[in-house]
Every structure is written in structure tokens, then in C-alpha cells.
N, C-alpha and C positions, 0 to 999 in steps of 0.2 A: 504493500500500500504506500500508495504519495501524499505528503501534505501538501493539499491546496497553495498553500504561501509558497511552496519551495515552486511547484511546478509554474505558479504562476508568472515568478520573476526569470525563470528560465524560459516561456512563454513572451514576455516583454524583452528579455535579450534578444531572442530571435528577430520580433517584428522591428523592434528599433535599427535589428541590424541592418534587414529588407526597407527601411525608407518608411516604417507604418507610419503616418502623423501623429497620431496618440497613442504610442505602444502601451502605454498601463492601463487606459480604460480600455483599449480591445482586447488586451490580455486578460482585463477581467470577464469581457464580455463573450471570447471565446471559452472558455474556463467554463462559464455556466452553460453555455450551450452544450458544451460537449459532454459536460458530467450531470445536470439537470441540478444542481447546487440550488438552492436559493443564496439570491445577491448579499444578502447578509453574512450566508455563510463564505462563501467567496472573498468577500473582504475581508471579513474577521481572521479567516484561513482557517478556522476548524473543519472536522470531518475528514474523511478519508477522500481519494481517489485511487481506483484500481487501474490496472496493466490497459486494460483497452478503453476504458476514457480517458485514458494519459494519451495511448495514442492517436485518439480520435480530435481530443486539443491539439497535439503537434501537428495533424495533418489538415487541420483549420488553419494553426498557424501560418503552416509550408505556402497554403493555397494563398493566403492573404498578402504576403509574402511576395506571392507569383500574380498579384494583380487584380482577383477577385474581389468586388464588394466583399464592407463587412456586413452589411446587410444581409445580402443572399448568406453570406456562411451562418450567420445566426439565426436567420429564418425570420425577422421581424425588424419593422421599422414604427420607431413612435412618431404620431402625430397628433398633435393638441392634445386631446384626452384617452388617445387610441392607442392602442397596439396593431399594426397589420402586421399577417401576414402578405413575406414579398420572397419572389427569389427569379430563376433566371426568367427571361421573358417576359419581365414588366420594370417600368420603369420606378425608380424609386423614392417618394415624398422624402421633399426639401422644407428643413423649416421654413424658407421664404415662399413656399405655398399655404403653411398654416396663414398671413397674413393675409394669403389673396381670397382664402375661404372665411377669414374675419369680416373683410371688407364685402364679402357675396352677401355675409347675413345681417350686415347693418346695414346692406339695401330691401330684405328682403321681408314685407309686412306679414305682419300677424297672419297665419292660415295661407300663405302665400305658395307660390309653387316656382319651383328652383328645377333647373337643366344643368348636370355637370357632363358638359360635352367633355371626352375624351378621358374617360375619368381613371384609367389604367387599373391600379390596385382599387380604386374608390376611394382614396384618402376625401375629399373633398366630400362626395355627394355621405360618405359615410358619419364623417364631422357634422356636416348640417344636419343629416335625421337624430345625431348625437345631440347636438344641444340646442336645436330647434326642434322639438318634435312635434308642435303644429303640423309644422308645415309639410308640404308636397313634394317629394324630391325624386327626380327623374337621373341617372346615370346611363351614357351612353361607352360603347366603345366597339371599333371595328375588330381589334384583332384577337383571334381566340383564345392565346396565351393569357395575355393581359384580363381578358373575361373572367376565367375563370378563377383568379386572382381576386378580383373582385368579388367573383362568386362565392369565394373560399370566405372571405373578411366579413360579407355580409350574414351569410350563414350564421358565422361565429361571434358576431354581434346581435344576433337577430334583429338586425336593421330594416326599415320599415324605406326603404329604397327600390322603386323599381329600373331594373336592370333594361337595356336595349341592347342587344348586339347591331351596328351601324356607324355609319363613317360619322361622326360628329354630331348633326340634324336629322339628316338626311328619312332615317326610319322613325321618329317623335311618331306617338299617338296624335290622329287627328284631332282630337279635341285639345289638345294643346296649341295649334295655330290661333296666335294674337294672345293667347293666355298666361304664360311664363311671365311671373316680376321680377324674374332673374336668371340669365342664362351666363355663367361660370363655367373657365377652362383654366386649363394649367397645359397649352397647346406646346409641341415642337417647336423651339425658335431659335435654333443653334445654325448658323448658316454650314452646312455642309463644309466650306472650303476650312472650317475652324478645328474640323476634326482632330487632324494632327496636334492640336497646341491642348487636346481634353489629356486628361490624368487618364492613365490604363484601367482604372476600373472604371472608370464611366465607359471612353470613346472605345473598349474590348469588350465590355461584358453586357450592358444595359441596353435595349431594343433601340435601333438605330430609327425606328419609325417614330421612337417617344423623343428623339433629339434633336433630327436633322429637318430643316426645309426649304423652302426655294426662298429665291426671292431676298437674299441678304439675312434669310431667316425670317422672314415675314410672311412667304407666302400664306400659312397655316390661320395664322391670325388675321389676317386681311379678309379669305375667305369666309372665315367663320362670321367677321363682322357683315358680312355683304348677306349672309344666307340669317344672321340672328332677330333682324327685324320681322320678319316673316313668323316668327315664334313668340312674339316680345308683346305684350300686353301694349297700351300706349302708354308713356310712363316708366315703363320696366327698363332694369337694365344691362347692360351686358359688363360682366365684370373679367378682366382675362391679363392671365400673367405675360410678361415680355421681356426679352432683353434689356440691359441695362443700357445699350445704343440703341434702341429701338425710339424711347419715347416722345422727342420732338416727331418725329416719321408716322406713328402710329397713332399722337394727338392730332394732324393734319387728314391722316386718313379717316379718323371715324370723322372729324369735322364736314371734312367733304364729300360721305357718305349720310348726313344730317342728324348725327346722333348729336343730344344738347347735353353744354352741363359735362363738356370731357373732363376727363382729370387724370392726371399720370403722378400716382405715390411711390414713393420710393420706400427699399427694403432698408434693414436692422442697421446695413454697411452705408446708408445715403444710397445707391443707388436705384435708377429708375427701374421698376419691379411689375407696377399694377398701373391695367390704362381702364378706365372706367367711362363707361358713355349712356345715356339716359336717349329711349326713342321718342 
């Protein structure tokens, strides 16, 4: 048998030695994953660990090492109040979409109904049935990985979320045209040619469709503005994450697509994060 404390600091030698950013909380974090610890216990360093959850953490370590989210190897990502499940095939909730899913529900009235286009794991449409449970909340998403991901989180929340498999809008229930007080995305807006300059675990391992897209990185989000009126109560709004160059670009575009009332907030760092537009 291993003591917790020992394997853990020979766990944090490794990933510091591989480049980890924060080798002692991942060291704790694979630690628990691999031996099923409670975090308490892990810290503290009591309890045992045997031969093959020893080397079930070194071979979490190796892989994290070799480029792999630590998300996927731990199986879960937090968001606001949540725990997802996440791993290959979906992309993975960034704290600076907890603020774009803040900003969704302080536009979004009492009993109201919300659209999380593209909503990969569900972080988003999942958050809102979380601490809005009035309201109405629709999740779409085309690719089948990413679904079931969703599927898996909703299940496991018993969230009051209904699911669409569909490109963004495109499959919405009829009775939803003109009816949405708020349609939210956390879209693709990495321009393709930036690939090369992402960190290995992002621009190797996380779905190239939840990253990349035309247009300087704007195609995604331009779209979606152009097809969101057509779903938008009058009033309603459309709330959606952007690149941090995007926001003069993308305050002009919904301007001159006549949404009122734009506004472009910036994330936790100042930069420009969230474009907001009222029909």
C-alpha cells in the first residue's frame, strides 16, 4: 500500500516536469480520480492507495503529460453550480462562459423561454434550468458526440431541459418562432489560421467543430445573428460569446442587422467576451 501524500508529490514531480500549469492541484485532482479518495482525504493524505490505483494515477499523469485535457482524464468539469460530465468529443466549459450564461438570465423574464444554441456538454442550457427553474429552456446541438454528452449531464441532473439534435436553429419546435426572450450560444470563434498558436490540449484533443470558423472567426456568430430574429420574441435577446478581437466587428454587425441596445462586456481579464443585442 501507498500513502496518498507520498504518491501525490511524486504525481506533481512528474507533471511539473511535463510543463503541467498547476502540477499540485492536478496532482490532486488526478489522485482522486484515479483512486475515488474523497478530496478531503487526498489532501489531508490519509488512507491507503493500492498497486493498481497507483498505477492508474501515473498513467493519468503520463497522458496529461503527453497533452490530454485534465478534464477529459478526470471525467468532469465545474460550472457555476454544476459538475459535468465531459471527455473526448465535446468541447469543454470555460469559466468565461459561466458569465455569458449570467448575462443570458439577467435578460431572461420571469417564466420566460431561453435557446442554448450549440450547447455541446449543456453547460449553459443546464445552468439556466439550475437556477432558473421557471423558466423554459431549449438546448440544441448538431453533433452526436457532443449530444450525448449532454444527454449524459442532463440525465444526471434530472434537468428539466429539452434537448434538439440540429445545426444551431435550424430544427427549434414550431411554436417557438417569435417566442424565445432569449437565445444564448457559446459559438466556434477561433479563426482557423490561429490553430497553430492553441496549447496541445485544446488545438489536439477538443472537437475542432466546437473551435474553429470562417470568416476571421466570425462566420459562426454572424450566422447565428442573421437566422436569431426569426426565433426572438420582439424584445428578446440574443446573448453570445466572442473573441476578445471580435467586439468593435461584431457590435457593427448586429447594429447593421437592426438589433437595439448592442452591448459588448468584457471577461474577468478586461477583455471583450459577451456581444448582447435586443430585436
Amino acid at each position: 500500500m501507498i500513502r496518498p501524500s507520498a504518491l501525490r508529490s511524486h504525481l506533481a514531480k512528474l507533471l511539473d516536469g511535463g510543463g503541467a500549469p498547476s502540477a499540485g492541484i492536478e496532482s490532486w485532482l488526478l489522485l482522486e480520480a484515479a483512486t475515488g479518495l474523497p478530496p478531503a482525504d487526498v489532501l489531508a493524505g490519509v488512507g491507503d492507495v493500492d498497486e493498481d490505483e497507483a498505477a492508474r494515477a501515473l498513467s493519468l499523469a503520463s497522458r496529461r503529460v503527453r497533452g490530454e485535457p485534465l478534464q477529459y482524464l478526470t471525467g468532469v468539469a465545474g460550472f457555476r453550480r454544476l459538475e459535468l460530465a465531459v471527455g473526448p468529443g465535446v468541447f469543454i466549459p470555460r469559466p468565461e462562459t459561466e458569465l455569458v450564461a449570467e448575462q443570458a438570465m439577467a435578460r431572461l423574464p420571469a417564466g420566460g423561454a431561453l435557446v442554448d444554441a450549440g450547447t455541446g456538454s449543456g453547460a449553459i442550457a443546464l445552468a439556466v434550468a439550475d437556477e432558473r427553474p421557471d423558466a423554459t429552456v431549449y438546448a440544441t446541438e448538431l453533433y452526436t458526440e457532443a449530444l450525448a454528452w449532454a444527454t449524459k449531464n442532463r440525465a444526471a441532473l434530472d434537468a428539466d431541459v429539452t434537448l434538439v439534435a440540429c445545426d444551431l436553429l435550424s430544427g427549434l419546435p414550431e411554436e417557438l418562432h417569435g417566442a424565445a426572450d432569449v437565445i444564448v450560444s457559446n459559438p466556434p470563434y477561433i479563426a482557423p489560421e490561429e490553430r497553430p498558436s492553441l496549447p496541445a490540449d485544446i488545438a489536439g484533443h477538443e472537437p475542432p467543430e466546437a473551435l474553429f470558423a470562417p470568416q476571421g472567426g466570425r462566420g459562426v456568430i454572424e450566422g447565428l445573428a442573421r437566422s436569431a430574429p426569426e426565433w426572438l420574441r420582439p424584445g428578446g435577446w440574443l446573448v453570445i460569446e466572442i473573441g476578445e478581437t471580435h467586439g468593435p466587428g461584431v457590435r457593427s454587425f448586429l447594429e447593421g442587422e437592426g438589433y437595439a441596445d448592442v452591448s459588448i462586456t468584457t471577461d474577468l481579464a478586461g477583455k471583450d467576451r459577451i456581444a448582447q443585442g435586443r430585436r
